[in-house]
C-alpha positions in Angstrom: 234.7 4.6 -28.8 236.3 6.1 -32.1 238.5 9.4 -32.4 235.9 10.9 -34.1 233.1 10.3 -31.6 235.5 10.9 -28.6 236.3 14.2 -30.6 232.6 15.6 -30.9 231.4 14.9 -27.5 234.3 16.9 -26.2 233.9 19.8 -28.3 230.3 19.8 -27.7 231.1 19.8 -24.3 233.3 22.2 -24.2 232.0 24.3 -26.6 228.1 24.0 -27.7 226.6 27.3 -28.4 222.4 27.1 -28.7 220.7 30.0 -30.5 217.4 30.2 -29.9 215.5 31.8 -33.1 211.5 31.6 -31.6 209.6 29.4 -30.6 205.7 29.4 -29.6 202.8 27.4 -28.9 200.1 28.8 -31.6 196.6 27.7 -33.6 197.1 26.7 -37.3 194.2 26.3 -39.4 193.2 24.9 -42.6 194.3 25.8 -44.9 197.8 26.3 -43.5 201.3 26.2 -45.7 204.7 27.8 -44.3 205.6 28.1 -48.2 208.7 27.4 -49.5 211.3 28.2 -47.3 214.9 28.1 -46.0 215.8 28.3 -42.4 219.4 28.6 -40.3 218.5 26.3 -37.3 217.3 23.1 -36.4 213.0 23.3 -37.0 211.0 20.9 -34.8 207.3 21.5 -34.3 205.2 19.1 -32.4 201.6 18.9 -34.0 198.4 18.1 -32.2 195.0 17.7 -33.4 195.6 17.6 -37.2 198.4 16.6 -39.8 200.5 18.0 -41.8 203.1 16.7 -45.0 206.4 18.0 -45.5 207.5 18.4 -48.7 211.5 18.1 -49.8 212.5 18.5 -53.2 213.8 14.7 -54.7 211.8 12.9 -52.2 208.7 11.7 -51.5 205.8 13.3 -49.5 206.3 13.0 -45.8 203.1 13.0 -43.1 203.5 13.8 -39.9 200.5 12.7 -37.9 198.5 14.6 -34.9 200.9 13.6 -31.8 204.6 13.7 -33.5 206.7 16.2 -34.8 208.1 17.7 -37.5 212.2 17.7 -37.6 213.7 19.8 -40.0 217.2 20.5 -40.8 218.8 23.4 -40.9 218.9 24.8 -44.6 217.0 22.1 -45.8 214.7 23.7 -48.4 210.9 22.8 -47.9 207.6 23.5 -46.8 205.1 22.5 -44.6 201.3 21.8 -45.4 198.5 21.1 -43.4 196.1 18.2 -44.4 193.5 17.9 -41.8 190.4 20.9 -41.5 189.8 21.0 -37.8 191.9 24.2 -36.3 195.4 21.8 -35.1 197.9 23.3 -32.4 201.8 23.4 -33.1 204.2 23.1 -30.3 207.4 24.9 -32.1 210.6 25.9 -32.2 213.7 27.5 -34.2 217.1 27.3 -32.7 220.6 26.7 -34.0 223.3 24.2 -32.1 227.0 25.2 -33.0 230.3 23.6 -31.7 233.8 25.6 -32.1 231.5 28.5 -32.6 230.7 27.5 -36.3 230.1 23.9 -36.7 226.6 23.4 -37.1 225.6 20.5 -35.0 222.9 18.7 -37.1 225.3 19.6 -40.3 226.7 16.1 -39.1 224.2 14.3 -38.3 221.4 12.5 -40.7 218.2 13.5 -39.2 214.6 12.1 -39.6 211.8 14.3 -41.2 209.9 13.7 -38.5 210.2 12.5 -34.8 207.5 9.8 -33.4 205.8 8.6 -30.1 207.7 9.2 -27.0 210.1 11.3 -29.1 207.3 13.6 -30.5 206.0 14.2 -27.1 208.9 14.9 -25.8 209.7 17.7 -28.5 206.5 19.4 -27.7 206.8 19.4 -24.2 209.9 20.6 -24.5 209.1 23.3 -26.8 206.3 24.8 -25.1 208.2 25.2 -21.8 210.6 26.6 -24.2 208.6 28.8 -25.1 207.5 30.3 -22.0 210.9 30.7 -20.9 212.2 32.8 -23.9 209.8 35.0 -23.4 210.3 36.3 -20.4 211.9 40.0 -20.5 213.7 40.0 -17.4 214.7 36.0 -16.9 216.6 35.0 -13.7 219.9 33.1 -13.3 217.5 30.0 -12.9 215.3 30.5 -15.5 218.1 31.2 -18.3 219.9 28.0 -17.3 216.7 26.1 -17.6 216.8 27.5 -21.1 219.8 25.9 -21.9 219.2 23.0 -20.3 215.8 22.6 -22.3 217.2 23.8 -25.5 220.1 20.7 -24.6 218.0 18.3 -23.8 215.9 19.0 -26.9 219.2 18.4 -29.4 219.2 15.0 -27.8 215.9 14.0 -28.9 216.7 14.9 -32.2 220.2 13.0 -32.0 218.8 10.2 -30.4 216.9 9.2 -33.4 219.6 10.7 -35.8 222.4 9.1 -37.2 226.1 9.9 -37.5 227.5 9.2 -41.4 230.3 7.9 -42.4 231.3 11.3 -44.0 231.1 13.6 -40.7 233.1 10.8 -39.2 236.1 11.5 -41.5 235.7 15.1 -41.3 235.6 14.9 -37.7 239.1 14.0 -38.1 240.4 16.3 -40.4 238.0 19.3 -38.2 240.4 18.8 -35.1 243.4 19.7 -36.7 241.2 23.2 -38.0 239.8 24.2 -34.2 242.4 27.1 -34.0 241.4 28.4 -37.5 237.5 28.1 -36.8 237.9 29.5 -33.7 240.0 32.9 -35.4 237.8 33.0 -38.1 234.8 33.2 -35.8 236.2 35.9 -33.1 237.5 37.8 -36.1 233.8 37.4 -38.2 233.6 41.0 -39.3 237.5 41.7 -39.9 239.8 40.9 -43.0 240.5 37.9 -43.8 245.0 36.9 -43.6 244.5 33.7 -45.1 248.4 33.2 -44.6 247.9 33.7 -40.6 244.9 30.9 -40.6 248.2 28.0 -41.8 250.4 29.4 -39.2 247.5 28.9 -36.5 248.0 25.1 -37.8 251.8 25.1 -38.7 250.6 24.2 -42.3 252.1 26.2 -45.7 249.2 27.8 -47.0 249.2 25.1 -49.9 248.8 22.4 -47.8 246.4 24.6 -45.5 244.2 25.2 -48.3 243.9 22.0 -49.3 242.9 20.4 -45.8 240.4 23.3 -45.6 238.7 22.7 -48.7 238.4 18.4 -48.1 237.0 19.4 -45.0 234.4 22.3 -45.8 234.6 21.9 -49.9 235.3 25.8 -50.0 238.0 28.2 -49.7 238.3 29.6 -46.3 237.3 33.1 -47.8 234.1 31.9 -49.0 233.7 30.3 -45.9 233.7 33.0 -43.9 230.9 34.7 -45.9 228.3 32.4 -46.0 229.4 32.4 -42.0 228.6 36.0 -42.3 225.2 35.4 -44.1 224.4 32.8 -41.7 224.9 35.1 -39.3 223.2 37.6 -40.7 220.0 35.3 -41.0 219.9 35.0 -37.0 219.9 38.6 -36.6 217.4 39.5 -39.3 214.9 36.4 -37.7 215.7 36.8 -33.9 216.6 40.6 -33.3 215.1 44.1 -34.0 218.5 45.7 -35.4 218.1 47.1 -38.8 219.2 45.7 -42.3 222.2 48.4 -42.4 223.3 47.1 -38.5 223.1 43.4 -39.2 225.1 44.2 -42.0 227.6 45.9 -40.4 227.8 43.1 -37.3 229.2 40.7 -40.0 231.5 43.2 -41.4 229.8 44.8 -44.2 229.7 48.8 -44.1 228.3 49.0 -47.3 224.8 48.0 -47.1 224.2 48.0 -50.5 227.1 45.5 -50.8 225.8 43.5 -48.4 222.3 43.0 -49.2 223.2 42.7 -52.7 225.5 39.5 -51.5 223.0 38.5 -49.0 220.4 37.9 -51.9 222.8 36.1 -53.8 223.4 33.6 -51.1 219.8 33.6 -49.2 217.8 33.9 -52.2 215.9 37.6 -51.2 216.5 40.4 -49.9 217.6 41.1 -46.5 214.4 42.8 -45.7 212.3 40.2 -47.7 213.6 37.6 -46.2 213.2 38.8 -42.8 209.5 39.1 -43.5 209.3 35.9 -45.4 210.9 33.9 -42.1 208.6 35.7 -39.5 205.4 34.8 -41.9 206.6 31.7 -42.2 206.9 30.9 -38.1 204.0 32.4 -37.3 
């Protein structure tokens, strides 16, 4: 087995995070569109007794048929339509998979639009039971490591019929030599940003720090660390109750006129729109 590979399996072992958005088991009639849309996690919904096409921009219609699922990566902008008239049933969920606290899982993978056969009803089963157990108030110390179990065993359906690119291969690389940064810029989310410190973290000058950084992410680690923050932000505004001016402030804005002015730069909408917009849209 490569570096690379060798590298990602450890840090997943070591260090997977799941964040699980929603989930649910609900009716979806004709006619039924999620409208355009952008979401943080990994979307796989399960569909039985109807059909549905997704729809990508730059690529072709995609139909998902009663019995499979729908895979969606995270950020990818779509939407979903239904086809068929008779009421259908989705088996769904939302969640986000993150290694070294910020690494996106599926950001390295190539994933299918959909998942087929065997791998569709797993994803449904999956889901459902998912479901069930993230809604309990009170879990027990069984029942919440059932949840990650499921939510684990879930990603692997996904990976199994995903494939690894040559690109994530050769960032893998470079990524290893960044685990101290990711993991300070991370712990230190809502705090000023020493971009000087990050290169001692890696015994780099901050020339050549900045320069491994940006062939790994494409960015500067500054702007990095905000769409971090708006990621973030997008969790809290879809999973939690908190407020706009709260979620702002958990990823270090105190002005929340500042930050939802930034947030709909980056997201598209307002904070508050596009909390509404994603709970529409999951429903």
């Amino acid at each position: 087995m490569d570096p690379a590979r060798r590298f990602l399996i450890k840090m997943t072992e070591e260090t997977l995070r799941v964040d699980f958005h929603s989930g649910n088991v609900t009716v979806i009639e004709h006619p039924h569109s999620t409208g355009w849309r952008t979401l943080p996690g990994l979307v796989t919904a399960q569909v039985l007794d109807a059909s549905v096409v997704i729809l990508v921009a730059g690529k072709e219609e995609h139909f998902v048929h009663s019995g499979d699922a729908v895979c969606i990566a995270p950020h990818l902008h779509h939407r979903i339509d239904m086809t068929t008239h008779p009421p259908g049933i989705s088996r769904w969920s939302l969640a986000s998979f993150f290694i070294l606290g910020s690494i996106n899982v599926f950001s390295l993978f190539e994933l299918p639009l959909s998942l087929t056969g065997e791998s569709g009803r797993r994803t449904g089963d999956i889901n459902a039971e998912l479901a069930q157990l993230y809604q309990l108030t009170d879990p027990t110390f069984q029942q919440a490591l059932k949840r990650r179990s499921l939510a684990s065993l879930l990603a692997a359906v996904v990976i199994e019929n995903s494939k690894l690119g040559e690109v994530s291969m050769e960032r893998l690389q470079k990524l290893e030599r960044l685990v101290p940064v990711l993991k300070h810029i991370e712990e230190q989310l809502a705090s000023p940003l020493d971009t000087g410190q990050l290169g001692k973290l890696v015994h780099l000058s901050p020339s050549r720090f900045h320069t491994l950084f940006r062939s790994v992410f494409g960015t500067a680690p500054g702007h990095y660390r905000q769409a971090l923050r708006m990621q973030k932000a997008q969790q809290l505004l879809i999973s939690t109750d908190l407020t706009v001016d709260e979620v702002g402030r958990r990823v270090g804005h105190v002005d929340p006129f500042h930050f939802s002015r930034i947030f709909k730069k980056l997201s598209g909408a307002s904070p508050s729109i596009y909390r509404k917009r994603m709970l529409k849209g999951l429903s």
